[in-house]
C-alpha positions in Angstrom: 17.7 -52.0 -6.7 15.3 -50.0 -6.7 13.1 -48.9 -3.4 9.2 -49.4 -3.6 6.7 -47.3 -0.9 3.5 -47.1 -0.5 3.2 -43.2 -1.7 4.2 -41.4 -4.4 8.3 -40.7 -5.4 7.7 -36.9 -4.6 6.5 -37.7 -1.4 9.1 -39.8 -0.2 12.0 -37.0 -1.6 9.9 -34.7 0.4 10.5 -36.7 3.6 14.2 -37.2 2.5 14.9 -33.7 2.9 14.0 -31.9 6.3 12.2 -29.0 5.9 14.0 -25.3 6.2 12.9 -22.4 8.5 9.8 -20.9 7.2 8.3 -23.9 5.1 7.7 -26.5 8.0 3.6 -25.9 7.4 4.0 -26.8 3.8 6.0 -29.7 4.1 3.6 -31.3 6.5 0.5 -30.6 4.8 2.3 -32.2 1.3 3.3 -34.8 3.6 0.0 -35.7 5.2 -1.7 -35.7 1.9 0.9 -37.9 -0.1 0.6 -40.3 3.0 -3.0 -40.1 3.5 -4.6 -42.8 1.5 -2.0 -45.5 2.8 -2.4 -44.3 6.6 -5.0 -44.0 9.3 -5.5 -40.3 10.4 -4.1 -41.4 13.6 -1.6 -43.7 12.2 -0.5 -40.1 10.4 -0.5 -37.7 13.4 1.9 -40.6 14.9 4.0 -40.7 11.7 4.1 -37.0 11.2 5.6 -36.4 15.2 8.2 -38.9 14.7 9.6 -37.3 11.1 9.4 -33.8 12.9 11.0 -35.0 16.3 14.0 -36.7 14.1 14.7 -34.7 11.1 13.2 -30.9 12.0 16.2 -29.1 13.3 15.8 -25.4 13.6 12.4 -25.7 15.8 10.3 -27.9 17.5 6.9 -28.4 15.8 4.2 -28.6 18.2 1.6 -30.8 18.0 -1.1 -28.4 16.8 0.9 -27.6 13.5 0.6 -31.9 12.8 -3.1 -31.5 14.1 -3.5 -29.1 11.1 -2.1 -30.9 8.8 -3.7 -34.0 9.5 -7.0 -31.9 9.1 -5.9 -30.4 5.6 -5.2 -33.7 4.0 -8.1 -36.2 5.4 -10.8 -33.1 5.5 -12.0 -33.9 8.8 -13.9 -31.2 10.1 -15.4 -29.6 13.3 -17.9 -32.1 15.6 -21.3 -30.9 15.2 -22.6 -28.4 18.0 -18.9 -27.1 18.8 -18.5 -24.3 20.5 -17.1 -21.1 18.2 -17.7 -17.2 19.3 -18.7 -16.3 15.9 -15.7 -17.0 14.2 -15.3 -17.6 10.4 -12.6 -18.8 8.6 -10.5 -15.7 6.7 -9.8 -15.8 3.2 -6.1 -14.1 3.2 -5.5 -12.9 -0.8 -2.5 -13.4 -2.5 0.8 -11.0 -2.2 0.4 -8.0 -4.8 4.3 -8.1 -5.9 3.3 -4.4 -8.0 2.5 -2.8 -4.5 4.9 -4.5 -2.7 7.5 -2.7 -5.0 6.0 0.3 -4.7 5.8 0.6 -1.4 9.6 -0.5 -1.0 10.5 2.4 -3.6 9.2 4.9 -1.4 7.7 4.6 2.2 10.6 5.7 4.9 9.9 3.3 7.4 8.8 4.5 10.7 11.1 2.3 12.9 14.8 0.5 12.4 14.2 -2.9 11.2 18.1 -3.7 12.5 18.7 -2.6 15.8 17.1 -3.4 18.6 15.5 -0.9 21.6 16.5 -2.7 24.2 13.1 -3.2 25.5 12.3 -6.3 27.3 9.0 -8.3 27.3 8.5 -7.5 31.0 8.6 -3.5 29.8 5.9 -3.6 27.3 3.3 -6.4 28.5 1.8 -4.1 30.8 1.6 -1.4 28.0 -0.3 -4.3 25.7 -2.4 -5.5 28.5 -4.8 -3.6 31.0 -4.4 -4.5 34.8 -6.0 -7.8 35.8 -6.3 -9.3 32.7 -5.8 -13.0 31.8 -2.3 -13.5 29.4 -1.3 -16.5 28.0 2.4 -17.1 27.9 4.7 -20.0 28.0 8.1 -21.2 27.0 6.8 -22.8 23.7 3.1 -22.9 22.7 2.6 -26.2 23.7 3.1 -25.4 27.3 1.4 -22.2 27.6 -0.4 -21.2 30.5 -2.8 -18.3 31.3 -2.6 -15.9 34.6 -3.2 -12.6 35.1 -0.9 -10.0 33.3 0.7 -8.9 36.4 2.1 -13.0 36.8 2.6 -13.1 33.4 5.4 -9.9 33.9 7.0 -12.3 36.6 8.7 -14.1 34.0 7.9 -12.5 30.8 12.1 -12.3 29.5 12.2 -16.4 30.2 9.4 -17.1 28.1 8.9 -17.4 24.2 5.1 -17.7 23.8 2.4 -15.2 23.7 -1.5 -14.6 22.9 -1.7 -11.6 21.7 -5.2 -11.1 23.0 -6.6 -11.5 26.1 -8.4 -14.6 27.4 -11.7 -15.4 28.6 -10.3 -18.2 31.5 -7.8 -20.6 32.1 -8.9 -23.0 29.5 -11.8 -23.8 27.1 -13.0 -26.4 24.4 -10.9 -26.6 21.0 -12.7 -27.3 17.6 -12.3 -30.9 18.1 -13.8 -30.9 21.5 -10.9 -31.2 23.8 -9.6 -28.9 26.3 -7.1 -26.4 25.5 -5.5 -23.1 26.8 -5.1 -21.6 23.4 -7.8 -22.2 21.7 -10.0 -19.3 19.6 -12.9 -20.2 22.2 -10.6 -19.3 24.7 -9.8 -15.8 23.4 -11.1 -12.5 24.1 -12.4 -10.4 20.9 -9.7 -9.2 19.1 -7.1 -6.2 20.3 -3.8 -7.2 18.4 -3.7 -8.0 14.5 0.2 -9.4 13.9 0.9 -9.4 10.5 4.5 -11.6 10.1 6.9 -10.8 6.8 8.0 -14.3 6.5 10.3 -13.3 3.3 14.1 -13.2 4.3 14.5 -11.2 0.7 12.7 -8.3 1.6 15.1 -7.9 4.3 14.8 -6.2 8.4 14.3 -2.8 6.2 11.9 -4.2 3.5 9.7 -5.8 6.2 9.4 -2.5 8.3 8.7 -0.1 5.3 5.7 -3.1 4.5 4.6 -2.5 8.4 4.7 1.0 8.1 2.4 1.2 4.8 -0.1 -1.0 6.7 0.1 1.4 9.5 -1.8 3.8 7.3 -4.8 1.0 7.8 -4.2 0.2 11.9 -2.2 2.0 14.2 1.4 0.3 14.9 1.8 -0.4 18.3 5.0 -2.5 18.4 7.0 -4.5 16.0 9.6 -7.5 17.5 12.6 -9.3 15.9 11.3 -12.9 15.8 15.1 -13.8 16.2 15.5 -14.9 12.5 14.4 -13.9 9.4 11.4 -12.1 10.1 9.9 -9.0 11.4 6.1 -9.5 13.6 4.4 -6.2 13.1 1.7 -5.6 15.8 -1.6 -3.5 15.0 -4.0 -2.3 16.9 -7.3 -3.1 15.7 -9.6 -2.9 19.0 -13.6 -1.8 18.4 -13.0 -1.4 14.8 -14.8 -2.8 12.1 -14.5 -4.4 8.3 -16.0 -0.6 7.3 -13.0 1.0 9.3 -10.5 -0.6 8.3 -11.6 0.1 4.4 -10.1 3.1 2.2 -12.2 4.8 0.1 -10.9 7.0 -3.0 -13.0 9.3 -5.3 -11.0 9.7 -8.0 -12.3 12.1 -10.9 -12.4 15.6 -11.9 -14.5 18.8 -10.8 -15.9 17.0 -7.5 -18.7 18.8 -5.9 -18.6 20.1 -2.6 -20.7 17.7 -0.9 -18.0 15.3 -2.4 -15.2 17.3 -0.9 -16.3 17.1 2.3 -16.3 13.6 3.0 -12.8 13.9 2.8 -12.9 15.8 5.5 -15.7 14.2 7.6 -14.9 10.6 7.1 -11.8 9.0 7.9 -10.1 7.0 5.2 -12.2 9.0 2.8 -9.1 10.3 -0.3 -10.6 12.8 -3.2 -8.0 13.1 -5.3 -9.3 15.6 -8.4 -7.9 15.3 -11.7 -5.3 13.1 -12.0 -2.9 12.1 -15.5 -3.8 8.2 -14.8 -6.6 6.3 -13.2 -4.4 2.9 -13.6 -2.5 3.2 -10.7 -5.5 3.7 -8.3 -7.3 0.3 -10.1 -4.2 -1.5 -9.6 -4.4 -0.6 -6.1 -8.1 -1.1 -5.2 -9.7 -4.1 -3.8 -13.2 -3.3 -5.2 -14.8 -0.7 -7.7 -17.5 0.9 -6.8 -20.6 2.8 -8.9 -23.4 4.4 -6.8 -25.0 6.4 -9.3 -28.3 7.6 -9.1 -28.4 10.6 -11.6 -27.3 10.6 -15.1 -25.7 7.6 -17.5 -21.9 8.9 -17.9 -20.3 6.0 -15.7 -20.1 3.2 -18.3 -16.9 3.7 -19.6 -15.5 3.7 -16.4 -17.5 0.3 -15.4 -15.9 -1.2 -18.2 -12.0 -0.1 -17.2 -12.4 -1.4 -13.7 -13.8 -4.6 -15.6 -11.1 -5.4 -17.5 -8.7 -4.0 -14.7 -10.1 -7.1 -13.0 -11.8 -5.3 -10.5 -14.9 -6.7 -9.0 -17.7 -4.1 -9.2 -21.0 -2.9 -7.4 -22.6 -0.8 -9.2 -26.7 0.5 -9.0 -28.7 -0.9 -11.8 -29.3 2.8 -13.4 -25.0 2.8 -14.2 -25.7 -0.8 -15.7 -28.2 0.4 -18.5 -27.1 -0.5 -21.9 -24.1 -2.7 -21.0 -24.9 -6.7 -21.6 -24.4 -7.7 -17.7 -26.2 -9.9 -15.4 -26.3 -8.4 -11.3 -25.5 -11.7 -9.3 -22.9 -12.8 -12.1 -21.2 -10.4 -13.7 -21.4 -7.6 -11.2 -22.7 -7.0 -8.0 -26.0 -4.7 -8.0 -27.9 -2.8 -5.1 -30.2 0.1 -5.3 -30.3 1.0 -1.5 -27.5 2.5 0.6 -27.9 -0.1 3.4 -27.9 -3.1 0.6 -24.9 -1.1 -1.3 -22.6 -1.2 1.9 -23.5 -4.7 2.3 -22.5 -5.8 -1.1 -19.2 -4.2 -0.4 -18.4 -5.7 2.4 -19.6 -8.8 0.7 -17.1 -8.7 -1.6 -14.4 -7.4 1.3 -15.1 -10.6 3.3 -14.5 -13.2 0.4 -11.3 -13.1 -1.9 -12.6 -16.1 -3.5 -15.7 -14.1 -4.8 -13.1 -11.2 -5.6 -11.4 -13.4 -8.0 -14.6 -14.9 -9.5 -15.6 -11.8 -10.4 -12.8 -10.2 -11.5 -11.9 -13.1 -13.9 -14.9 -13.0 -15.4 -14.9 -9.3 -16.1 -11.8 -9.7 -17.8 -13.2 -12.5 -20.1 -16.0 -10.1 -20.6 -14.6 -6.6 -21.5 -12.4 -8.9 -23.7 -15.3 -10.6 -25.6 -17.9 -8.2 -25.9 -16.3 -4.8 -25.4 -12.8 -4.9 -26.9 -12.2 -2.3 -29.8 -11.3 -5.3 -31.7 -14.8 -6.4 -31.0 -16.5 -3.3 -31.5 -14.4 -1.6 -34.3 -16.0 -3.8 -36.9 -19.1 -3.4 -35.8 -18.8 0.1 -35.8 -17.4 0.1 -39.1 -20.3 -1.5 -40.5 -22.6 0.6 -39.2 -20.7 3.5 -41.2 -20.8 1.7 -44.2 -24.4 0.6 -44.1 -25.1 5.2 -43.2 -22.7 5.8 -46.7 -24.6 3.4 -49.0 -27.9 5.2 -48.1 -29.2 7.6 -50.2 -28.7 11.3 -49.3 -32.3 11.8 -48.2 -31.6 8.5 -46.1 -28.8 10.1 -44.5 -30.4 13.1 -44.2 -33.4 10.8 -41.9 -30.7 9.6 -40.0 -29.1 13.1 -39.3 
């Protein structure tokens, strides 16, 4: 006989299978939204805490993961007039698999992803936090409180939870209005990045030669066995900004001197010379950039990082004589201030990142691929040989 609910088959196989360490976010949010048009958002949230509280095994979910996933599936958003310091939502892009196995081909990592130091969290909370400032800890993040660092050390080796920035008080308003200790309102500006390897494949190796290539971005401060499969790499990223945590490469041959020396003057700044392939640093780069302001020679390269998928910013001059349109093809400015600012533009948004770079694919495939061109080349050569000689000799 066969067993009839009011949601789809895949969502009740979803719910008879508990979810397993490290997927617990997607399986609520798939949850919530096969549920969503037969339940109440409340009626959800309820639903959601029992399923967690009787099948989830290897953790307790806390109510702010349901929260979240309640949020996802019935789009409710923010009340109007919330507080929020300034904070926008990140657009995190997609794992590069390419770099990924590059960088676990050759970076020596710069700590042992097995063994442990023996360090406890009461030896290295002072060393994150300066005297007299507010830590949140707690045995899970649902009972976290905040107190100065120096009673957060107290019982720092009992405790499982903690902000890895410091807070403004005891408590503040959350998104939705309510009270919480947690909350983004409720923290300091950021000291601590933590990016988490939440890949058992990559192994306790794999996951510290990752930290140690981002380490070339943010200093690495401190990196913590989470106890299972994964590795939480602390950075510090204090004062700095999107323009300081960017790399910049100038790669070519014959650089001037003026070029040369930004290498030197400028942290982050790479000139690399000649080199046998430019591939490798456009399947590395996050934007292409082309601030010319002299000369025309640039277009071929425009047109690589185009169909590399690379989104560009180039000045208008570089763009002479190739069909495409600043704003929606590429990204144009003129002025040094505007150029930086289209940059980071692009920095800020992975979404944009991949409009762009889509359609510069489409485009260098369309309108500048030699399959394109060669027969229009071609006819242009045939048209020159039918001419008479004095015809040719004009065109000469």
């Amino acid at each position: 006989m066969a067993s009839l609910y009011p949601f789809s088959q895949k969502t009740a196989d979803r719910l008879a299978a508990a979810p397993q360490a490290g997927s617990t976010h997607k399986w609520l949010a798939q949850v919530a939204s096969g549920v969503s048009h037969a339940l109440t958002p409340a009626k959800c949230g309820e639903f959601l805490r029992r399923c967690c509280d009787v099948h989830v095994a290897h953790r307790r979910v806390p109510d702010r993961e349901i929260e979240a996933a309640v949020e996802f599936a019935y789009g409710e958003h923010p009340a109007a007039g919330t507080v929020n310091y300034g904070r926008q939502a990140i657009e995190w892009p997609e794992a590069n698999a390419e770099v990924i196995g590059r960088v676990l081909g050759t970076v020596e990592p710069v700590f042992d992803g097995e063994n442990s130091t023996g360090l406890r969290p009461a030896d290295v909370i002072p060393l994150l936090f300066r005297p007299g400032e507010l830590v949140c800890t707690g045995a899970e993040s649902e009972r976290a409180v905040v107190r100065p660092v120096e009673a957060a050390v107290v019982d720092a080796d009992t405790l499982q939870f903690i902000c890895l920035n410091p807070m403004r008080g005891s408590m503040a308003m959350n998104h939705s209005g309510r009270p919480s200790v947690r909350c983004q309102n409720n923290v300091m500006l950021r000291r601590y990045l933590v990016a988490e390897f939440d890949d058992a494949s990559l192994g306790k190796r794999g996951q510290a030669q990752l930290a140690t290539a981002l380490a070339e971005t943010a200093p690495l401060v401190m990196a913590v066995d989470s106890g299972g499969k994964s590795v939480h790499a602390w950075f510090y990223v204090e004062g700095m900004e999107r323009r300081d945590q960017a790399r910049f490469f100038a790669v070519g041959s014959s650089p001037t001197n003026a070029v040369l020396n930004l290498a030197r003057d400028i942290p982050g700044v790479t000139v690399t010379g000649t080199v046998p392939d430019v591939k490798p640093y456009l399947e590395q780069a996050t934007v292409f950039v082309a601030p010319v302001r002299l000369g025309e020679g640039i277009k071929g390269k425009i047109l690589e990082a185009l169909a590399s998928g690379l989104p560009v910013v180039a000045t208008r001059r570089s763009l002479r004589g190739l069909e495409l349109t600043p704003g929606r093809d590429v990204l144009a400015a003129d002025s040094p201030a505007l150029f930086a600012a289209q940059v980071l533009r692009l920095l800020d948004s992975a979404s944009l990142r991949r409009e762009l770079g889509a359609r510069g694919v489409e485009l260098a495939r369309r309108r500048y691929d030699w399959s394109q061109l060669a027969p229009r080349l071609g006819a242009v050569y045939d048209e020159v040989l039918a001419r008479s000689p004095q015809e040719k000799a004009d065109v000469v």
